[in-house]
N, C-alpha and C positions, 0 to 999 in steps of 0.2 A: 662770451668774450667781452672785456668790457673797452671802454672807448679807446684809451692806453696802449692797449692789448691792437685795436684795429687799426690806430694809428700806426703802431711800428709793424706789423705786417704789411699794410698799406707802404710804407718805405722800405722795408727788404723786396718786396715784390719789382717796386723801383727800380733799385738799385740793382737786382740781381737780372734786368731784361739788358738784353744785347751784349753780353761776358761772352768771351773764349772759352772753351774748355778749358784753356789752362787759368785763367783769371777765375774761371770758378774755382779750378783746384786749390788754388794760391788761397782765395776765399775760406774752401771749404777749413783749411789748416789753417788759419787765421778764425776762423771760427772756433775749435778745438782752444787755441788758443785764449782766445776770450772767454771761451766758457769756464775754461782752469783761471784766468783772473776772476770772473767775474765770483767762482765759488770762495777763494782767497777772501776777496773783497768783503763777500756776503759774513763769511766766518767774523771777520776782523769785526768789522759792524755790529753783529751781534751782540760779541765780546765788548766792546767800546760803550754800548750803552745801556747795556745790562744793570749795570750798577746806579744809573741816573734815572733810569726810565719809569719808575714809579714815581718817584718824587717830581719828575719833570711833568710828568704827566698829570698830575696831581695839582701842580702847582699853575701849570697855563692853561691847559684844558685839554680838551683832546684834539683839534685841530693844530691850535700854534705849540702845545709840548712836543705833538709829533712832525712837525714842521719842523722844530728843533732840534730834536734828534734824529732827524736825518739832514738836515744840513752841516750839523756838528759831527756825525760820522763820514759824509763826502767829503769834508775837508779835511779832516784825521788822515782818511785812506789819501786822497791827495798829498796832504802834507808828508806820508810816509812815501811817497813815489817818488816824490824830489827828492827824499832826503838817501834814496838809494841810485838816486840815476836813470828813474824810468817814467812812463808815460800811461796812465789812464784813459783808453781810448772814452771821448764822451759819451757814446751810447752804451759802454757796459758800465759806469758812472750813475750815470741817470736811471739806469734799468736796475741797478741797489739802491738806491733812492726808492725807487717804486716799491721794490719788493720790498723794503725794511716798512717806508707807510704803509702795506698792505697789511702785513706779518702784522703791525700794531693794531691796527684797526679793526683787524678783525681778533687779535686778544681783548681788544675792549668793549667787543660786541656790539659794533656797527651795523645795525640788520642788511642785508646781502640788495637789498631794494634801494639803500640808500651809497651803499660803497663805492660807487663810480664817482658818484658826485662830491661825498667827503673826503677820497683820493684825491681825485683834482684838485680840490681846495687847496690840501694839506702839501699836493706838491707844487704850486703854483707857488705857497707862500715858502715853502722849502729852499727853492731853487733861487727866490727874491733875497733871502737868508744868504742861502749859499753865494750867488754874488758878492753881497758886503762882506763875505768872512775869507775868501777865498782872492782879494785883491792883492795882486803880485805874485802868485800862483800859478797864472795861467801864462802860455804866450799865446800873441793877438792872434794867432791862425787858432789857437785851443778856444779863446774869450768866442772866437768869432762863431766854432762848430755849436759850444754852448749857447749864443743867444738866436743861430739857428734853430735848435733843437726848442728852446726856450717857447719860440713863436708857433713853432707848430703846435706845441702844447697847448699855447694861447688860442690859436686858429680853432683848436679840436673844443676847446672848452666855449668860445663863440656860438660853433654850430650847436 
């Protein structure tokens, strides 16, 4: 399980001590939920940087290419949520963001000893991306779940 991965169980565990049964249930279908965006997302993403991702990769390295293209695919799927009327909750956002740097990283043959750490990197510099690209996108309650998330990230890559 890699740091990522224990961070965000470490905050479902959280989140999900002291719920109602029914607040779980509510949960569990909002979960269902998420997971049918989250696969949406992932598809879109794929497709969106299929066509660049060699070249991009190619061109900045393998760190900031792929920092690249996945900050350039969060704000794609973002920009496509406004432009229908809906809302990208931040943690299934971020959790395509992960899995797109992973998916790449490991096509470019990151050896498995080193993946955690060139993960973080790539999403650290991703999400700093993702800010500048994504200004007037967010509302200040979305900016704010973002630069929450943001620090924990930072906090897990400290330890």
């Amino acid at each position: 399980m890699g740091i990522l991965d224990q961070m965000q169980a470490q905050n479902a565990n959280q989140q999900s001590q002291g719920m109602s049964m029914q607040e779980q249930g509510m949960q569990e279908q909002q979960g269902g939920d998420m997971a049918q965006m989250y696969n949406v997302l992932m598809d879109n993403s794929m497709r969106a940087i299929a066509d660049v991702a060699e070249s991009r990769l190619r061109e900045k390295g393998a760190v900031e290419g792929s920092a690249d293209l996945v900050a350039t695919a969060m704000v794609a799927n973002l920009q496509a949520a406004n432009q229908n009327g809906r809302a990208i909750p931040p943690q299934v956002l971020l959790k395509v963001g992960k899995d797109i740097a992973l998916h790449l990283l490991q096509q470019m043959g990151v050896p498995p000893e080193q993946l955690d750490d060139v993960l973080l990197d790539v999403l650290l510099r991703a999400l700093e991306k993702f800010g500048d690209m994504s200004q007037g996108l967010l509302s200040p309650e979305e900016e704010k779940q973002y630069v929450q998330m943001i620090e924990q990230i930072n906090q897990v890559a400290m330890d």
